[in-house]
PAMI-141917 format. One line per field, with one value per residue (C-alpha): residue in three letters; residue number from 1; x, y, z. Coordinates in steps of 0.2 Angstrom, whole numbers, plus 5000, padded with zeros to 4 digits. Example, Ala and Ser with C-alpha at 12.3 -4.5 7.8 and 13.67 -1.06 7.14 Angstrom:
<rs>
resn: [ALA, SER] .
resi: [1, 2] .
east: [5062, 5068] .
north: [4978, 4995] .
up: [5039, 5036] .
</rs>
This chain:
<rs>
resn: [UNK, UNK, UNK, UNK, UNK, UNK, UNK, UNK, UNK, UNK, UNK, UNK, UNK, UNK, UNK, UNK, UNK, UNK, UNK, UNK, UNK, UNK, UNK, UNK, UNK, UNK, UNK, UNK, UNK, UNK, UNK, UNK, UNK, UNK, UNK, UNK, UNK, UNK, UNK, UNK, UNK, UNK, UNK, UNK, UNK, UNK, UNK, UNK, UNK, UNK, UNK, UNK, UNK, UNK, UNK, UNK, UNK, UNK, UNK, UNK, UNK, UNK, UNK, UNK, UNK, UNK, UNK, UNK, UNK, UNK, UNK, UNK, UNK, UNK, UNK, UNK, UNK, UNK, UNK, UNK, UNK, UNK, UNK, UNK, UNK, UNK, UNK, UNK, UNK, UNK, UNK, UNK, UNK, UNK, UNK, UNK, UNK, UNK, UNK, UNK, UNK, UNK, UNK, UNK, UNK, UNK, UNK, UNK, UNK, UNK, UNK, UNK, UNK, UNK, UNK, UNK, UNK, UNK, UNK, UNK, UNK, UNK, UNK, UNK, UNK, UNK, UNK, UNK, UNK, UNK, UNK, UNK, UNK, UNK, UNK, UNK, UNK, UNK, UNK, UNK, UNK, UNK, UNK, UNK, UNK, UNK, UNK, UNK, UNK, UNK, UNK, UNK, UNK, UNK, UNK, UNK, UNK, UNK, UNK, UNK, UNK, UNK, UNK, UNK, UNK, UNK, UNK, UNK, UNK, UNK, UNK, UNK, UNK, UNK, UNK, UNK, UNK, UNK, UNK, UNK, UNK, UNK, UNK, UNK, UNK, UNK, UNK, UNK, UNK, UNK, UNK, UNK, UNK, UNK, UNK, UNK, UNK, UNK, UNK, UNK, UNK, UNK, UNK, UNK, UNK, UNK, UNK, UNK, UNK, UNK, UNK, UNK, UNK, UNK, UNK, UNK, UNK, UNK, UNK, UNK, UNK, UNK, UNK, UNK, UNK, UNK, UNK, UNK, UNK, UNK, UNK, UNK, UNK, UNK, UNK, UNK, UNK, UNK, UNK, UNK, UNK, UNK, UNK, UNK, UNK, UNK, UNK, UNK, UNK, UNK, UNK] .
resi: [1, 2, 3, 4, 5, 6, 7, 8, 9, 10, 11, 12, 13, 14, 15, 16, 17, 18, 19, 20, 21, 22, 23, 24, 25, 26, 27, 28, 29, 30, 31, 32, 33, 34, 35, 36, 37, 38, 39, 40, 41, 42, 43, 44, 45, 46, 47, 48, 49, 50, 51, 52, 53, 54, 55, 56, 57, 58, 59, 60, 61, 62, 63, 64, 65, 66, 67, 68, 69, 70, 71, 72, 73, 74, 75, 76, 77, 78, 79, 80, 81, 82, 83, 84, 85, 86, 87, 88, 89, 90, 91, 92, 93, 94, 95, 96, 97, 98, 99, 100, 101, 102, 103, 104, 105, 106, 107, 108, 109, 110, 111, 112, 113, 114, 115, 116, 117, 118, 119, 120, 121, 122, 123, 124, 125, 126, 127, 128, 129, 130, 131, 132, 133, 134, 135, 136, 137, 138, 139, 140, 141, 142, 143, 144, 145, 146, 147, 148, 149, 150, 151, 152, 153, 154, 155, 156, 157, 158, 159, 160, 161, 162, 163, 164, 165, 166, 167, 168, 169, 170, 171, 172, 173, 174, 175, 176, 177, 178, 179, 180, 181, 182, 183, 184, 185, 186, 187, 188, 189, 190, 191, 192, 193, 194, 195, 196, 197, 198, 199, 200, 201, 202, 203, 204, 205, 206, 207, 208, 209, 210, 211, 212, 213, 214, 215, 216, 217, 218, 219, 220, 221, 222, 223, 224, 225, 226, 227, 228, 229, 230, 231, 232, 233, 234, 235, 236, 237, 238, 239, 240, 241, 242, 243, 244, 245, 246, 247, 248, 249, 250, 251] .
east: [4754, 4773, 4777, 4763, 4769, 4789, 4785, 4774, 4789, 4800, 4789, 4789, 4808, 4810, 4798, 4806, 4823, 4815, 4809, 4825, 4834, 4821, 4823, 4841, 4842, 4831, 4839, 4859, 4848, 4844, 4860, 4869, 4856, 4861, 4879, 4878, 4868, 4878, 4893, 4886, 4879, 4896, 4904, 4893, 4894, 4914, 4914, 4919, 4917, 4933, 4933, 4940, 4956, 4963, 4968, 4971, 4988, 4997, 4994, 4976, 4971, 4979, 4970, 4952, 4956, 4961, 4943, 4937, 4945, 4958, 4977, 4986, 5002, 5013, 5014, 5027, 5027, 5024, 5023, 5008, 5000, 4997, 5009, 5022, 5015, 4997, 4987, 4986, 4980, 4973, 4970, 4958, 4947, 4933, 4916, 4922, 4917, 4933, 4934, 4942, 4959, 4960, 4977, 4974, 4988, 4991, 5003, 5007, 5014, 5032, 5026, 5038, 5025, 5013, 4999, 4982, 4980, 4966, 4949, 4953, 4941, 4930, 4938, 4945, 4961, 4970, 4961, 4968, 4984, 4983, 4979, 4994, 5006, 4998, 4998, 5016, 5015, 5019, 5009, 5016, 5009, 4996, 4986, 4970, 4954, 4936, 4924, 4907, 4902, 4917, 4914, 4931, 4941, 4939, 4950, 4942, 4957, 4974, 4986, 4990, 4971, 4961, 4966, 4980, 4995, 5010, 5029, 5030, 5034, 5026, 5021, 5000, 4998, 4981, 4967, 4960, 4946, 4945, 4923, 4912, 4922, 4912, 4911, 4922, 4919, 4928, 4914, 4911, 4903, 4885, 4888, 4877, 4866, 4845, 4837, 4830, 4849, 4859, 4847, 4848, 4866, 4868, 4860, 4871, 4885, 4877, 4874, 4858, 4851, 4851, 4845, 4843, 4843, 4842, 4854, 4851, 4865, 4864, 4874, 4869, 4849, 4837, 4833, 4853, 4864, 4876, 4887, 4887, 4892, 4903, 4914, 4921, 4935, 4930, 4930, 4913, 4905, 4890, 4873, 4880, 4868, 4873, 4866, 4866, 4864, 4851, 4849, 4835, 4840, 4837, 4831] .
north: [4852, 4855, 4845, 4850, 4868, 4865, 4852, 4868, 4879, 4864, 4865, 4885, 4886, 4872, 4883, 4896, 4888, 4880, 4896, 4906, 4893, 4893, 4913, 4910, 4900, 4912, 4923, 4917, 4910, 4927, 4935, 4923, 4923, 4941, 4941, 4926, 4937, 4955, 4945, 4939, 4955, 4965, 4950, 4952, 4970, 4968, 4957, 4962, 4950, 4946, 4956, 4946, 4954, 4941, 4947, 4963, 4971, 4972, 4989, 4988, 4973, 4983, 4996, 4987, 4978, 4995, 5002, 4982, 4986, 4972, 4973, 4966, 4956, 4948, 4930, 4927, 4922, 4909, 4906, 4913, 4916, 4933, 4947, 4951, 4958, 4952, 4944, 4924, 4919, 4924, 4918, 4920, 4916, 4930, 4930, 4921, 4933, 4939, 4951, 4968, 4972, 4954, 4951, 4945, 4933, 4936, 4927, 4938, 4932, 4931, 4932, 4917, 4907, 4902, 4920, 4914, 4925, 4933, 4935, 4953, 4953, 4967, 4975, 4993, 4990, 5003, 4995, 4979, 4986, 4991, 4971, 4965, 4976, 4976, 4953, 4955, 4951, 4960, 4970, 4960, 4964, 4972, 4973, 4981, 4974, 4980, 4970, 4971, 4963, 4971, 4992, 5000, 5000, 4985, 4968, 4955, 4940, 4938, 4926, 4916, 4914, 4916, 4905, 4899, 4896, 4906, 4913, 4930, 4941, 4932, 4943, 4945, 4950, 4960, 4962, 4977, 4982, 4996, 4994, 4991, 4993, 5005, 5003, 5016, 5021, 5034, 5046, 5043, 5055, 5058, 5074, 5074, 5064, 5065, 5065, 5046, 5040, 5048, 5041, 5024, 5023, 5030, 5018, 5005, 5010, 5011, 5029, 5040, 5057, 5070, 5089, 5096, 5112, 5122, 5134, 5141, 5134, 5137, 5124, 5108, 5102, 5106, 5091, 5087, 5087, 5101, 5098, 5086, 5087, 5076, 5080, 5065, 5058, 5061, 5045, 5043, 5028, 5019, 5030, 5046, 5056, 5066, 5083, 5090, 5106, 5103, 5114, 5122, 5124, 5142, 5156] .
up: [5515, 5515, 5505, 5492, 5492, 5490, 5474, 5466, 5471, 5462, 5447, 5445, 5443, 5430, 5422, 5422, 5418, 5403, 5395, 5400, 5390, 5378, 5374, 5374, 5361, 5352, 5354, 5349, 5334, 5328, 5332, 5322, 5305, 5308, 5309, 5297, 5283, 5288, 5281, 5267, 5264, 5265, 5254, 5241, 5243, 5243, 5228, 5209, 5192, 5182, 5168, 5153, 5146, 5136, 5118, 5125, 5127, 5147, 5150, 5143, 5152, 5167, 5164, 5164, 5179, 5187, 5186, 5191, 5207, 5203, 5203, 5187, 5191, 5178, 5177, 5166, 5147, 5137, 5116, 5109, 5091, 5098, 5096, 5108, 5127, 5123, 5137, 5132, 5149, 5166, 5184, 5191, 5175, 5168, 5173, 5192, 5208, 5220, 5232, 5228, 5227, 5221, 5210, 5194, 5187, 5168, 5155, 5141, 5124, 5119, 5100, 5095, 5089, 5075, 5069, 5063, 5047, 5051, 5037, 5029, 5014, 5013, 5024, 5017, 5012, 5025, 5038, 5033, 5035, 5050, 5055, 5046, 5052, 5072, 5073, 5068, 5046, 5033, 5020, 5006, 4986, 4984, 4966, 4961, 4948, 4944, 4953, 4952, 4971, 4981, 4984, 4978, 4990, 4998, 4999, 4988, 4992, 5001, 5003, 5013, 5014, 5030, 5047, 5041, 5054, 5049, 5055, 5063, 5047, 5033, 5020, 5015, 4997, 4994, 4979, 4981, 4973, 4959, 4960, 4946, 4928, 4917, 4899, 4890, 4871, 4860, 4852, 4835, 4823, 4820, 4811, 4796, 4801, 4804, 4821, 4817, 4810, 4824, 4839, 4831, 4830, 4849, 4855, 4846, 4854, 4871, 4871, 4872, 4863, 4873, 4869, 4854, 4847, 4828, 4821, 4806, 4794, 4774, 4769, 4780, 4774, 4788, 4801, 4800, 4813, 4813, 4829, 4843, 4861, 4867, 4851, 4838, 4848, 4866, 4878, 4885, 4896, 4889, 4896, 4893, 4883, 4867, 4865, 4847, 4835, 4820, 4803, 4805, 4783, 4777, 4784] .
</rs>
């Protein structure tokens, strides 16, 4: 009988070992999911995306990378077809996640080397300018023509041509468009002549009857024209209209 009681004794603490050991490991389990998740929950929270700042001047790529929460640190030069202090390269790259306050490595250009020319046409010609003069070239010749596709104003070609690798300085000469050319004509006479007469010969020339009006005139026969507006000499552009003063002959 002793012996049966002490072994059910036995039993009942390895019992209760077994599930103290049991909830133990339960519970060091959750504790470490939730000290394991709390940090990746404040890492995430405590992480910022690399803005991308290449192409874009020191102080504004500092400036960007200021309101990332990221510290700009110069990284030294190197030869670059960007202008001088323009941001060819950065470490860590964009779009990559980094902590705050994370210093961003950035090489800027020492403008010794080769400029793309950059595609200026049909751009207006002070904004292409503005290009030229800020990539290091030079605004080289610039020459104006009528173009019927380009709005005035506007670059219709340059050379060197678009792409191209040139030296720091190189002049770009520029056609500028002057817009569509209109048809200019000097205003001949139609004095003298009938309605039917005139309006035919206007439109010859590219030009239109317009209004008419009579005047009593003795000495010019009625259904004549007596004076025209535009006057003989005048330049006009084919469409204009041409208003006239007929005879209305005597009274």
């Amino acid at each position: 009988m002793e012996l049966g009681t002490e072994e059910k004794t036995s039993g009942k603490k390895k019992a209760i070992k077994w599930t103290a050991i049991s909830i133990g490991i339960i519970v060091g389990v959750y504790l470490l999911t939730v000290l394991i998740g709390g940090r990746i929950i404040m890492r995430r929270g405590d992480e910022v995306v690399v803005p991308d700042v290449v192409g874009l001047t020191y102080e504004e790529a500092e400036a960007i990378l200021k309101q990332a929460y990221l510290t700009a640190v110069k990284g030294g030069e190197e030869e670059s077809s960007y202008p001088p202090g323009f941001v060819v390269k950065q470490s860590p790259e964009a779009g990559m996640n980094v902590r705050k306050g994370r210093k961003i490595t950035l090489r800027v250009s020492s403008g010794t080397g080769d400029i793309h020319v950059p595609n200026l046409v049909e751009l207006p010609l002070r904004q292409a300018e503005m290009i030229i003069k800020r990539i290091g070239l030079t605004v080289g010749e610039i020459q104006e023509v009528h173009n019927d596709e380009v709005e005035a104003g506007a670059i219709i070609a340059q050379t060197p041509e678009p792409h191209l690798k040139v030296k720091r300085g190189t002049r770009v000469d520029l056609l500028v468009s002057l817009g569509s050319e209109e048809a200019f004509i000097i205003m001949p006479s139609i004095v003298g002549l009938d309605l039917q007469s005139a309006s035919k010969a206007l439109d010859e020339w590219g030009l239109r009857l317009g209004d008419i009006t009579e005047e009593f005139n003795p000495n010019i026969p009625k259904g004549r024209i007596i004076r025209q507006t535009p006057p003989v000499g005048e330049q006009v552009k084919k469409g204009d209209q041409v208003n006239v003063v007929v005879s209305s002959g005597v009274q």
